[in-house]
mmCIF file as gemmi writes it, N, C-alpha and C atoms, coordinates in Angstrom:
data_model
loop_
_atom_site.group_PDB
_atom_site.id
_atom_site.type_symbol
_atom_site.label_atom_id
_atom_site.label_alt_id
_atom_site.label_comp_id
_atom_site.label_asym_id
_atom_site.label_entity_id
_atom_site.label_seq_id
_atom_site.pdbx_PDB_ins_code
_atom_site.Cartn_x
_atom_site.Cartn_y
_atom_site.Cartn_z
_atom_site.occupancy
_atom_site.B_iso_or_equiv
_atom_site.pdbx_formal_charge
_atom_site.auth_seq_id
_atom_site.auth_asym_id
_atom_site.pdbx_PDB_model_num
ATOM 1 N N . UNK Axp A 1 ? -48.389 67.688 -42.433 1 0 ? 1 A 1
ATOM 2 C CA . UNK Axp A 1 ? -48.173 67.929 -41.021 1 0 ? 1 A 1
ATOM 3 C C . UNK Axp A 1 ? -47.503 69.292 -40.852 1 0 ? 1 A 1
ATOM 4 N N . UNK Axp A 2 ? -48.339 70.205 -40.035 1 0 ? 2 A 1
ATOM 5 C CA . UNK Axp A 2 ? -46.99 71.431 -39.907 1 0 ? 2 A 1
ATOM 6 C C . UNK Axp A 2 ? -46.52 71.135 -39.09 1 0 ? 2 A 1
ATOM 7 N N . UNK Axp A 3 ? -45.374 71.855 -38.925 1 0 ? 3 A 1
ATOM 8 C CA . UNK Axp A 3 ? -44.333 72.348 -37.991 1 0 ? 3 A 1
ATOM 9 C C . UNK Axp A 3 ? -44.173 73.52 -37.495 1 0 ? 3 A 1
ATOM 10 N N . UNK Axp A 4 ? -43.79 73.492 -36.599 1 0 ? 4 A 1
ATOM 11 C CA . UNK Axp A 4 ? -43.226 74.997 -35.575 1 0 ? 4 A 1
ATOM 12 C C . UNK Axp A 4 ? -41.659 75.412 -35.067 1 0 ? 4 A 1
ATOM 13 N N . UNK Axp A 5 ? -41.63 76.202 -35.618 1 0 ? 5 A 1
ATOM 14 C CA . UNK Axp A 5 ? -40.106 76.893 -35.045 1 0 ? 5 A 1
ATOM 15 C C . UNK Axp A 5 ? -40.717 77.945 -33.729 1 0 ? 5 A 1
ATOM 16 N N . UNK Axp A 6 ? -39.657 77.581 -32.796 1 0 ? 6 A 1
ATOM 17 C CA . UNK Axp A 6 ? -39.803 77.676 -31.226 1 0 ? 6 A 1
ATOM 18 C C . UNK Axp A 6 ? -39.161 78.205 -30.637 1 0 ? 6 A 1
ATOM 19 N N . UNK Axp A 7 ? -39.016 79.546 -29.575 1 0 ? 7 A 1
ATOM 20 C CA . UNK Axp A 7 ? -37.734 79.908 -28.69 1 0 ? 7 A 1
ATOM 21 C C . UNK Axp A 7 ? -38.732 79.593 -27.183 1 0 ? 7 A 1
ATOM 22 N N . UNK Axp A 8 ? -37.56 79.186 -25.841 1 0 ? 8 A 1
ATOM 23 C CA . UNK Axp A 8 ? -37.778 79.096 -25.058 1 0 ? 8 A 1
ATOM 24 C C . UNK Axp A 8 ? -36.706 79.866 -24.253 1 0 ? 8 A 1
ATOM 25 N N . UNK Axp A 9 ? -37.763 80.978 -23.331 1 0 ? 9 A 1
ATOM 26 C CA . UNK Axp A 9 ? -36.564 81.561 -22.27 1 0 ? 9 A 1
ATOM 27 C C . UNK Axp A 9 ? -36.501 80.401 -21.648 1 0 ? 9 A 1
ATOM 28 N N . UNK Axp A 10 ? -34.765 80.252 -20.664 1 0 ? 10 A 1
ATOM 29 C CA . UNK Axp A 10 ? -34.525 79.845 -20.111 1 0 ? 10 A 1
ATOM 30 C C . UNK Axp A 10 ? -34.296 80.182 -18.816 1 0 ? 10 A 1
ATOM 31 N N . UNK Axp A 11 ? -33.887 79.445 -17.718 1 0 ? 11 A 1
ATOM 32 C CA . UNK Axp A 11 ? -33.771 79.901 -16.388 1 0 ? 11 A 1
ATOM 33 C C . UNK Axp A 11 ? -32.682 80.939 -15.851 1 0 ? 11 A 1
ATOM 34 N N . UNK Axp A 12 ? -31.62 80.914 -17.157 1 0 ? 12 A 1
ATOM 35 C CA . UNK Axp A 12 ? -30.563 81.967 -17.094 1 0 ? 12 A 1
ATOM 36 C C . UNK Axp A 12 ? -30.866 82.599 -18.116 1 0 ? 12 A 1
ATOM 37 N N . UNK Axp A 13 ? -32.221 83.098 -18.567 1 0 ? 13 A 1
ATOM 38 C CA . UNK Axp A 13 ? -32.378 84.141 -19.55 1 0 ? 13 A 1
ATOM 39 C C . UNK Axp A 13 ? -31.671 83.801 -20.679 1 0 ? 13 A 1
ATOM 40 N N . UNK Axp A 14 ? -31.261 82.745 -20.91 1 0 ? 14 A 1
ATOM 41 C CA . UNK Axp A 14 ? -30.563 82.362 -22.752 1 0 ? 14 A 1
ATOM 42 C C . UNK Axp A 14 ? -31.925 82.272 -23.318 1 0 ? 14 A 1
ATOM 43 N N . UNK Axp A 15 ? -32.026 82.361 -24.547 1 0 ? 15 A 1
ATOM 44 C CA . UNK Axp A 15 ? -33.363 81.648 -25.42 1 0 ? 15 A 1
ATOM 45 C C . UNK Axp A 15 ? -32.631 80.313 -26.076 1 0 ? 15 A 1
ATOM 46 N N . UNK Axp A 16 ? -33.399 79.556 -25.933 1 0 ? 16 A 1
ATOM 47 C CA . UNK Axp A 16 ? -33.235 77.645 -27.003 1 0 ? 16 A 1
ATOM 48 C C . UNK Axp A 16 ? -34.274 78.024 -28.026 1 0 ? 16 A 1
ATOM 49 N N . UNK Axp A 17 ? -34.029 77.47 -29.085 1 0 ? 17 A 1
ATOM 50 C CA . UNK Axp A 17 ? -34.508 77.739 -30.403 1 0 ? 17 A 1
ATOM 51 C C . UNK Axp A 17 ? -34.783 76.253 -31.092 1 0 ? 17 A 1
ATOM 52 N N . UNK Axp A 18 ? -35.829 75.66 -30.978 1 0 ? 18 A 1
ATOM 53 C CA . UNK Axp A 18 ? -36.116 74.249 -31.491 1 0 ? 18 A 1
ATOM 54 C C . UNK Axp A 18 ? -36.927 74.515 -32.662 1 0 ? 18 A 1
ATOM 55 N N . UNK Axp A 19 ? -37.531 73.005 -32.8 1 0 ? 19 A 1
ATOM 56 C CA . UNK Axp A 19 ? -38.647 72.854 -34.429 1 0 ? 19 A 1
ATOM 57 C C . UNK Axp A 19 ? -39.073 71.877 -33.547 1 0 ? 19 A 1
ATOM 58 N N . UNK Axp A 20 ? -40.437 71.717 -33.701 1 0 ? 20 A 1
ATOM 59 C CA . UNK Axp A 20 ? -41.708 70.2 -33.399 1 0 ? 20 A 1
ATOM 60 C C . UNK Axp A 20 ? -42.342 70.623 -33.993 1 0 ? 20 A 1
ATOM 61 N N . UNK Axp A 21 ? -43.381 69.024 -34.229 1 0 ? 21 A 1
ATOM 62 C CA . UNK Axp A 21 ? -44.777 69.199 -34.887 1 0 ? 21 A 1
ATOM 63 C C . UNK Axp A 21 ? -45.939 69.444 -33.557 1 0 ? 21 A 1
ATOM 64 N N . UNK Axp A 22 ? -45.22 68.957 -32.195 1 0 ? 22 A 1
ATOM 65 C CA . UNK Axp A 22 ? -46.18 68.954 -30.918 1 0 ? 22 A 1
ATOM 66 C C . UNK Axp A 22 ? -45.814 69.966 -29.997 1 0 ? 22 A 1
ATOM 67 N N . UNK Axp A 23 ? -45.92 71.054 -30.302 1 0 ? 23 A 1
ATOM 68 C CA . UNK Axp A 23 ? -45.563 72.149 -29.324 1 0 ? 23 A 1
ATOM 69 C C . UNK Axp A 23 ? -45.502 72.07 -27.886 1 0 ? 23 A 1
ATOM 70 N N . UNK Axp A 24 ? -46.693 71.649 -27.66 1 0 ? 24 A 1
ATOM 71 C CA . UNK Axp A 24 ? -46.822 71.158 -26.008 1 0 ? 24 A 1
ATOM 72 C C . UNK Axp A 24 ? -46.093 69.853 -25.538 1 0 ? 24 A 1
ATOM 73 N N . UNK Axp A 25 ? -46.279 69.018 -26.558 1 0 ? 25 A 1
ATOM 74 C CA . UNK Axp A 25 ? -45.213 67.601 -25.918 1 0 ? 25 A 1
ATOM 75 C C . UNK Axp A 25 ? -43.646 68.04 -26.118 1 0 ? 25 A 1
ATOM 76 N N . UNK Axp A 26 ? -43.37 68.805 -26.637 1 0 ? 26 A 1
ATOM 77 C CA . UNK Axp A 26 ? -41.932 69.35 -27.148 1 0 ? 26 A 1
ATOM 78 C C . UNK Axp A 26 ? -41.588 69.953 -25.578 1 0 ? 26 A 1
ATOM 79 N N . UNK Axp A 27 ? -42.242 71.263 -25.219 1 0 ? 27 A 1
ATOM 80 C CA . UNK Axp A 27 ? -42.29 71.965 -23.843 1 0 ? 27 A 1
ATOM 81 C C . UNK Axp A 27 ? -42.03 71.164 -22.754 1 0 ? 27 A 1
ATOM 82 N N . UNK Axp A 28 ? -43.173 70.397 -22.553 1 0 ? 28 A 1
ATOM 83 C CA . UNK Axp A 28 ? -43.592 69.192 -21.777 1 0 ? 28 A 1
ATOM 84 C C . UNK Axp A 28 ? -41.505 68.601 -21.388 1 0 ? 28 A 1
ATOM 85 N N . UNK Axp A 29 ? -41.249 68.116 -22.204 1 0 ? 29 A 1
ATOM 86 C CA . UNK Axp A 29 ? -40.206 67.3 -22.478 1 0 ? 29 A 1
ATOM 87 C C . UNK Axp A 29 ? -39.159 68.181 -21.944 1 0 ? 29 A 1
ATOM 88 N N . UNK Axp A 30 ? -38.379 69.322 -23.017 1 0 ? 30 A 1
ATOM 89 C CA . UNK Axp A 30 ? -37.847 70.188 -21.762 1 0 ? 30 A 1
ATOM 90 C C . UNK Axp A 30 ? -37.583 70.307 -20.771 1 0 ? 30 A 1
ATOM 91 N N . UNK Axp A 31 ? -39.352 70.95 -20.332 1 0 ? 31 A 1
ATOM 92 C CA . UNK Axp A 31 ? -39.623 71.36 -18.579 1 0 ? 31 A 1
ATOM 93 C C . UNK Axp A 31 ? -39.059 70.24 -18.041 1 0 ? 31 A 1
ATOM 94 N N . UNK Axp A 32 ? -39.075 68.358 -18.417 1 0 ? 32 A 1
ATOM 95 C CA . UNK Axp A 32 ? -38.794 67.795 -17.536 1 0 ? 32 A 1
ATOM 96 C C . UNK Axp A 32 ? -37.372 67.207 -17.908 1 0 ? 32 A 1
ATOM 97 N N . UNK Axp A 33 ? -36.519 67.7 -18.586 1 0 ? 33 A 1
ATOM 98 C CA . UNK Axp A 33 ? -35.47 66.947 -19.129 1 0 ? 33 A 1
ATOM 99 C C . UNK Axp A 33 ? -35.122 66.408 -19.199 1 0 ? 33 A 1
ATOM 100 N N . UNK Axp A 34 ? -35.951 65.756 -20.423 1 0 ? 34 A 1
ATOM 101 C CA . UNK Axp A 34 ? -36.204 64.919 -20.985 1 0 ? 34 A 1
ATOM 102 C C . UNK Axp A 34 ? -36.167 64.898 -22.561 1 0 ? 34 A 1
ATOM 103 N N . UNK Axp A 35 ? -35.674 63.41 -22.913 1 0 ? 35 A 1
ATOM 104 C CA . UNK Axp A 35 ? -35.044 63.43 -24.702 1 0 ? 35 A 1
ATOM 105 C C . UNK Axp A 35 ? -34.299 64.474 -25.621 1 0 ? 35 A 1
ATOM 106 N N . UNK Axp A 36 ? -33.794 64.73 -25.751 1 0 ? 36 A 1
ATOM 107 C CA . UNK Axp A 36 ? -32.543 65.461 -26.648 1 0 ? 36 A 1
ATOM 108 C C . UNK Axp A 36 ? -31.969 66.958 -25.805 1 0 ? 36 A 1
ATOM 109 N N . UNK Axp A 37 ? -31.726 68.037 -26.693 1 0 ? 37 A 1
ATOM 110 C CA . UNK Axp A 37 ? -31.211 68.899 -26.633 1 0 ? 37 A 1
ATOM 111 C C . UNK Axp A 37 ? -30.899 69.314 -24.762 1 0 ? 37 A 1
ATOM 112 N N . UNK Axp A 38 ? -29.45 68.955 -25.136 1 0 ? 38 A 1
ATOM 113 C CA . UNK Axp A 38 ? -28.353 68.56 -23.947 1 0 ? 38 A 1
ATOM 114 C C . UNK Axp A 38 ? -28.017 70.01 -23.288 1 0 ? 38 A 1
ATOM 115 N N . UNK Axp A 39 ? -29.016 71.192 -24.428 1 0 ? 39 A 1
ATOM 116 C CA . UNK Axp A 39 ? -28.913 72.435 -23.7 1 0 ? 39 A 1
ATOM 117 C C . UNK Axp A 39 ? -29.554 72.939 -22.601 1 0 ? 39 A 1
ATOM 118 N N . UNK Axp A 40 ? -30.378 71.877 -22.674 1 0 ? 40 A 1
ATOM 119 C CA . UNK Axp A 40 ? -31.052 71.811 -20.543 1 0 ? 40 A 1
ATOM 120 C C . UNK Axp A 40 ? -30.561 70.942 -19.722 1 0 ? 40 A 1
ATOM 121 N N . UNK Axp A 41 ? -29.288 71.092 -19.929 1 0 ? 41 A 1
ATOM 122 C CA . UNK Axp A 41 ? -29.038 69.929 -18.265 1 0 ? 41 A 1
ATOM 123 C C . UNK Axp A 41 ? -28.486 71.624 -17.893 1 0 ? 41 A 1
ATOM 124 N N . UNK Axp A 42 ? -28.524 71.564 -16.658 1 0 ? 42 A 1
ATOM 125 C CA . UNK Axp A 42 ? -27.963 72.669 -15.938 1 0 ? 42 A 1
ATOM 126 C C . UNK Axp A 42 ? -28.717 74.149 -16.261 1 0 ? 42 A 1
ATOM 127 N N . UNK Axp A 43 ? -30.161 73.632 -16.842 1 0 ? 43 A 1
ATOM 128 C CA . UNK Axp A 43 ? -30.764 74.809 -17.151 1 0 ? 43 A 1
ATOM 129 C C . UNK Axp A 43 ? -32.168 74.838 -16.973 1 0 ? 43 A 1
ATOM 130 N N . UNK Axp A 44 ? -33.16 75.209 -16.542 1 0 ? 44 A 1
ATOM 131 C CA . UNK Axp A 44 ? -34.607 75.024 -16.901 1 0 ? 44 A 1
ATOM 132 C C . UNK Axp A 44 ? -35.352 75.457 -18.389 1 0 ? 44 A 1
ATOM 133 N N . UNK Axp A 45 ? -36.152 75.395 -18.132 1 0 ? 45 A 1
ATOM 134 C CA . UNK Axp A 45 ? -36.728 76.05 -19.391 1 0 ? 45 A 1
ATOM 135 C C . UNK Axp A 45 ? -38.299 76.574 -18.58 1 0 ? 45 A 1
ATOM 136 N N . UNK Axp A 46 ? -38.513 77.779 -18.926 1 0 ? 46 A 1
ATOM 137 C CA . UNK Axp A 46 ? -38.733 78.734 -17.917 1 0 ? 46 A 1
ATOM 138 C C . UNK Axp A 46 ? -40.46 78.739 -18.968 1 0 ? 46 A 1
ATOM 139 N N . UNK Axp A 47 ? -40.083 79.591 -19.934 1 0 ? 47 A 1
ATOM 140 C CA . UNK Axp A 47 ? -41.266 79.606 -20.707 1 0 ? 47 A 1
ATOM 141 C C . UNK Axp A 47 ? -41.431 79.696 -22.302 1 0 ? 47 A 1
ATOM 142 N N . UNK Axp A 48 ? -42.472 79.624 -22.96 1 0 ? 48 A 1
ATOM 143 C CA . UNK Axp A 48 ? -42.558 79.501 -24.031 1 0 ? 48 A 1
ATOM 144 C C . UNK Axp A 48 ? -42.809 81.361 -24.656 1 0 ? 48 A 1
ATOM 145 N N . UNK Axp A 49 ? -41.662 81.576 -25.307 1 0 ? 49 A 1
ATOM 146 C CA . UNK Axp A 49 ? -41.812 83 -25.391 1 0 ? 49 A 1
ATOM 147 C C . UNK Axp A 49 ? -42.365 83.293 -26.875 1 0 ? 49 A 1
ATOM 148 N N . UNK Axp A 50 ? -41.846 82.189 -27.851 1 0 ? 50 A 1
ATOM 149 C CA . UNK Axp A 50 ? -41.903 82.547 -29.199 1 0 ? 50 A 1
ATOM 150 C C . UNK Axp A 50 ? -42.283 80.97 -29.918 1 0 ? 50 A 1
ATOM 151 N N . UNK Axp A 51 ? -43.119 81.337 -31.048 1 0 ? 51 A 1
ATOM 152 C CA . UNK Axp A 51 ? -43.78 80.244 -31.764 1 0 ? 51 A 1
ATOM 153 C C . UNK Axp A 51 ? -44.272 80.608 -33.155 1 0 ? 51 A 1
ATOM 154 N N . UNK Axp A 52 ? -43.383 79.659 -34.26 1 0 ? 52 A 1
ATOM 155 C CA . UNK Axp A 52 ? -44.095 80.426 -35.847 1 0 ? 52 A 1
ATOM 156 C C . UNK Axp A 52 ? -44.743 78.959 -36.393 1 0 ? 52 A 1
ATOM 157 N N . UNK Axp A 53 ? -45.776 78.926 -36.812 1 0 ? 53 A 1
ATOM 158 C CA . UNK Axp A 53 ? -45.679 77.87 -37.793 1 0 ? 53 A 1
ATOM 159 C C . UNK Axp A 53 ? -46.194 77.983 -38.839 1 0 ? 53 A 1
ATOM 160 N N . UNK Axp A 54 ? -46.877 76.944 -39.77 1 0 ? 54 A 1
ATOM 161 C CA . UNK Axp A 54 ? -46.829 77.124 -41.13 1 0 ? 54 A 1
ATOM 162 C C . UNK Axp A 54 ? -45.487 76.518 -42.067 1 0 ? 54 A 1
ATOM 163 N N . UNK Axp A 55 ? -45.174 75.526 -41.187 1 0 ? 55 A 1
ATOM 164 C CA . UNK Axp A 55 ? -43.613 75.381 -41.924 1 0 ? 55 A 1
ATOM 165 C C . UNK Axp A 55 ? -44.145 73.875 -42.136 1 0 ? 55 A 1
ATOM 166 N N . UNK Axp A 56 ? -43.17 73.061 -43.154 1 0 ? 56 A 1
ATOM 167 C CA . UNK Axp A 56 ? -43.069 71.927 -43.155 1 0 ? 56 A 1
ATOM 168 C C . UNK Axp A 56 ? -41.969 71.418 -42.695 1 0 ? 56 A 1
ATOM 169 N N . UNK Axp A 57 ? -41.284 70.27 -42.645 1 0 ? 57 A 1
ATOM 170 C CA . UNK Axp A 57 ? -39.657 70.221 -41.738 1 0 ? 57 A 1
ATOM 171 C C . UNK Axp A 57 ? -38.722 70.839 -42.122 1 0 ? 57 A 1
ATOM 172 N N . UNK Axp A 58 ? -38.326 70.621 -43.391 1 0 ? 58 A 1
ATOM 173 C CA . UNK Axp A 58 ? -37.652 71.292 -44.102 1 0 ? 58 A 1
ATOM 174 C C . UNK Axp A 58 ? -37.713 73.021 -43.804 1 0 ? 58 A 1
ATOM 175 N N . UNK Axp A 59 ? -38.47 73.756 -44.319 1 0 ? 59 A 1
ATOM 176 C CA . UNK Axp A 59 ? -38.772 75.314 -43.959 1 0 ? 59 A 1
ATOM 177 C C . UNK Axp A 59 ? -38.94 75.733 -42.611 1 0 ? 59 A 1
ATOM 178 N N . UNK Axp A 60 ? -39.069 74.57 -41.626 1 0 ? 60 A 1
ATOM 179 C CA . UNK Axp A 60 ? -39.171 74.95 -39.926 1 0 ? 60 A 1
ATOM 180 C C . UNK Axp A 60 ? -37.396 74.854 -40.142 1 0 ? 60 A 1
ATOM 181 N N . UNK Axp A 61 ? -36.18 74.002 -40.232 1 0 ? 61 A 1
ATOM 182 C CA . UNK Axp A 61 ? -35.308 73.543 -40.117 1 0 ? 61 A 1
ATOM 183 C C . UNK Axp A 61 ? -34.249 74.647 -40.529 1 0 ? 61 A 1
ATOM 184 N N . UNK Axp A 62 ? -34.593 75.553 -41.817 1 0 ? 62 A 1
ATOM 185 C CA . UNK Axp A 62 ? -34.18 76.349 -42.273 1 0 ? 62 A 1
ATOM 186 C C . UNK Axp A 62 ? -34.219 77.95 -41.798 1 0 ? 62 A 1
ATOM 187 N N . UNK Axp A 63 ? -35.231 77.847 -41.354 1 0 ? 63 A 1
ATOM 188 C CA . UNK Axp A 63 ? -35.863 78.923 -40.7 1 0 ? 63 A 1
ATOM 189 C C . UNK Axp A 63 ? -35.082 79.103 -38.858 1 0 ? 63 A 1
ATOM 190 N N . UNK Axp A 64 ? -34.845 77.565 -38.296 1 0 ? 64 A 1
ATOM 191 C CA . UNK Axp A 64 ? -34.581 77.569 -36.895 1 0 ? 64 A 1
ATOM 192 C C . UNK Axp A 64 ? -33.435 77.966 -37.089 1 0 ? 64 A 1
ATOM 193 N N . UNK Axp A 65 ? -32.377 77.031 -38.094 1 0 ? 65 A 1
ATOM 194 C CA . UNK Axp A 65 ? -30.846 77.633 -38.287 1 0 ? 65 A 1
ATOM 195 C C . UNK Axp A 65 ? -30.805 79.46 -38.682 1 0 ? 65 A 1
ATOM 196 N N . UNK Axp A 66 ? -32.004 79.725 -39.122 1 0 ? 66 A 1
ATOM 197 C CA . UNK Axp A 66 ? -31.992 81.432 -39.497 1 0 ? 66 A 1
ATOM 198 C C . UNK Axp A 66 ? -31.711 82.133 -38.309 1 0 ? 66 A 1
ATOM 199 N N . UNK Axp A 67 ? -33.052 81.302 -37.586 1 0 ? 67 A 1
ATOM 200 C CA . UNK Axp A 67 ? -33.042 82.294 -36.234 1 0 ? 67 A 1
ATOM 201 C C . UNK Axp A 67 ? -31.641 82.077 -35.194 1 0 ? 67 A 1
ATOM 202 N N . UNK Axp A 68 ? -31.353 80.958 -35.418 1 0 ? 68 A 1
ATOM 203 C CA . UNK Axp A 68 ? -29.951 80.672 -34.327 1 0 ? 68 A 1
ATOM 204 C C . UNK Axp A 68 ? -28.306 81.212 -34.615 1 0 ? 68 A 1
ATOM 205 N N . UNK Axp A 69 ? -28.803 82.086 -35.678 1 0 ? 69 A 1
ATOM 206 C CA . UNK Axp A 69 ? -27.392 82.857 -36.285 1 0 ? 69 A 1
ATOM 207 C C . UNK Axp A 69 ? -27.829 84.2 -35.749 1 0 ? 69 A 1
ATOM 208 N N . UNK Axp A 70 ? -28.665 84.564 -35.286 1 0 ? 70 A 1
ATOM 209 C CA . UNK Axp A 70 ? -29.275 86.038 -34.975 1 0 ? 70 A 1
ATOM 210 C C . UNK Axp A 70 ? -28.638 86.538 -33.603 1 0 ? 70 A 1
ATOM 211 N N . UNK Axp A 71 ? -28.209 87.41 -33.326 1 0 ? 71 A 1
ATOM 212 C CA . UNK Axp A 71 ? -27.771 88.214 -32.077 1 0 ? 71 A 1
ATOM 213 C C . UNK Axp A 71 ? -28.553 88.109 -31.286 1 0 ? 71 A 1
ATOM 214 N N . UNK Axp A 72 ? -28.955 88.261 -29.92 1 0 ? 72 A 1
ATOM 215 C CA . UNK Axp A 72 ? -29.858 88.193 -28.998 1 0 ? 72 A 1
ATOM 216 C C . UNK Axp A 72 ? -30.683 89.345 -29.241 1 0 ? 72 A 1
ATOM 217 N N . UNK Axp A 73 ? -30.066 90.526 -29.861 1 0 ? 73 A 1
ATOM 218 C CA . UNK Axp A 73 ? -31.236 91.316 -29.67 1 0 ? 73 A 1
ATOM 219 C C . UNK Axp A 73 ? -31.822 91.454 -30.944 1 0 ? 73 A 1
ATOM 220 N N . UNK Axp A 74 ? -31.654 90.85 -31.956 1 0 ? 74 A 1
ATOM 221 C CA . UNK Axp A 74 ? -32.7 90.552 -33.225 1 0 ? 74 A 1
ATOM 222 C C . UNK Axp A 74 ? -33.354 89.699 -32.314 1 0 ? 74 A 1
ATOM 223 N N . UNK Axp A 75 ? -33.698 88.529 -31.91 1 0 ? 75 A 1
ATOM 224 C CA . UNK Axp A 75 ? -34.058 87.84 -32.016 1 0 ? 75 A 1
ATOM 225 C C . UNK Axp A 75 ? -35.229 88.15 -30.988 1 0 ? 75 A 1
ATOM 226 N N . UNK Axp A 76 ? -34.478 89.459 -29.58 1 0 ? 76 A 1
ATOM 227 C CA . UNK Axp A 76 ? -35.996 90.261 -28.596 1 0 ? 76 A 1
ATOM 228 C C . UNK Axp A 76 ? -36.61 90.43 -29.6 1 0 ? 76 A 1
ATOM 229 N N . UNK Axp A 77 ? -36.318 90.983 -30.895 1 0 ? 77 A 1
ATOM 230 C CA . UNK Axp A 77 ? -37.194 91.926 -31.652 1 0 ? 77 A 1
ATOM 231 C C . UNK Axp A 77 ? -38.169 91.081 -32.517 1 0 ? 77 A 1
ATOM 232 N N . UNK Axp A 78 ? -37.656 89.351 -33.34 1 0 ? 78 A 1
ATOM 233 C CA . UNK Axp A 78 ? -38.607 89.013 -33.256 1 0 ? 78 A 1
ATOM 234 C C . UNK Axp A 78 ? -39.686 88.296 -32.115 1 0 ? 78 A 1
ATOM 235 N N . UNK Axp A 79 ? -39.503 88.185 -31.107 1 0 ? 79 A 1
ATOM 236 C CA . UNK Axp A 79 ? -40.34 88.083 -29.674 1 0 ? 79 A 1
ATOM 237 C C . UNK Axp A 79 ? -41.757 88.838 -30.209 1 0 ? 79 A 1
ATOM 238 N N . UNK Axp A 80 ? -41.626 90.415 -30.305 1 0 ? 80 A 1
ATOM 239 C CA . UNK Axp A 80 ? -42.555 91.166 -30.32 1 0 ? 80 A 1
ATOM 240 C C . UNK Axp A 80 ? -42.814 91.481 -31.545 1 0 ? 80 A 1
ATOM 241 N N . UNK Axp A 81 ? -42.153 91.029 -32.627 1 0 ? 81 A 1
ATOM 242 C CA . UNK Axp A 81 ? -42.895 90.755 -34.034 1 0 ? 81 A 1
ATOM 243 C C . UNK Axp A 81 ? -44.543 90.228 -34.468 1 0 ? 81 A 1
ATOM 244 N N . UNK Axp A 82 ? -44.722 90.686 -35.639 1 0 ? 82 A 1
ATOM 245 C CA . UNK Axp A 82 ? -46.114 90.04 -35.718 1 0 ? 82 A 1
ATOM 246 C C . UNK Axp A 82 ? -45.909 88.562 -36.178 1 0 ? 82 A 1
ATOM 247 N N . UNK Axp A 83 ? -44.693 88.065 -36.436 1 0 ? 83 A 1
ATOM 248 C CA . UNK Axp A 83 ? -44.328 86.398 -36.873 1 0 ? 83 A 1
ATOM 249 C C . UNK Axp A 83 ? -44.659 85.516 -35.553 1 0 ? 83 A 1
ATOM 250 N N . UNK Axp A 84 ? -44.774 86.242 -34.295 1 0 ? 84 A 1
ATOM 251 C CA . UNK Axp A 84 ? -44.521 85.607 -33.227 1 0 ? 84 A 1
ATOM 252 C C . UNK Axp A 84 ? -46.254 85.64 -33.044 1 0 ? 84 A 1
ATOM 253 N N . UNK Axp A 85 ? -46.499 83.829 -33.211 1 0 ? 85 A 1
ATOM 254 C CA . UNK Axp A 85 ? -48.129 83.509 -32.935 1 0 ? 85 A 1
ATOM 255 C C . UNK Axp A 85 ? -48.306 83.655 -31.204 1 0 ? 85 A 1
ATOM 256 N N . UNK Axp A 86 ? -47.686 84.112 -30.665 1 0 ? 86 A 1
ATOM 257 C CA . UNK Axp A 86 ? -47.45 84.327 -29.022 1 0 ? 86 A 1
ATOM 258 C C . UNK Axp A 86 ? -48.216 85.641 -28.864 1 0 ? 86 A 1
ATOM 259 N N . UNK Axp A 87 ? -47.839 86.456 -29.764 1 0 ? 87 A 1
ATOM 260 C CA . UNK Axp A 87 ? -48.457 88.021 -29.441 1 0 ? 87 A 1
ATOM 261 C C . UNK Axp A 87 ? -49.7 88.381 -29.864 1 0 ? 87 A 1
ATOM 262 N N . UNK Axp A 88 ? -50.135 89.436 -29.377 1 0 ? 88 A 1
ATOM 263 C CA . UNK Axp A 88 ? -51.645 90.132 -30.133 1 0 ? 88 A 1
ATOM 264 C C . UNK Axp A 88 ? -52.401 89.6 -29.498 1 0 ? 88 A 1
């Protein structure tokens, strides 16, 4: 099964940084806040800016904690990276 490591702008311009195997039911869930990450109450989730996969849980898991230690502006920079299956 792969997995995907995920950023979502938010409605106050923060990025959320998840892992799913269902990209769209993951979004889906979010947008309506709904099931876990308690970092959308008081927030929307605006759009899907960034998406890698090729991971299994483990290497999505490792990879999300990578990206969630990153400064905001590493993390514009991977936005417009070629890692980001969003671009091109």
């Amino acid at each position: 099964m792969q997995w995907f490591v995920y950023m979502i702008l938010c409605s106050d311009e923060s990025l959320y940084t998840g892992i799913t195997n269902d990209i769209e039911r993951r979004f889906r869930e979010h947008s309506e806040g709904r099931l876990g990450a308690k970092y959308f109450r008081g927030r929307q989730a605006s759009r899907l800016v960034y998406l890698e996969g090729g991971h299994d849980r483990s290497s999505a898991t490792k990879r999300e904690i990578a990206i969630k230690r990153l400064k905001r502006a590493h993390k514009l920079l991977l936005l417009r990276s070629d890692v980001n299956q969003l671009t091109g």
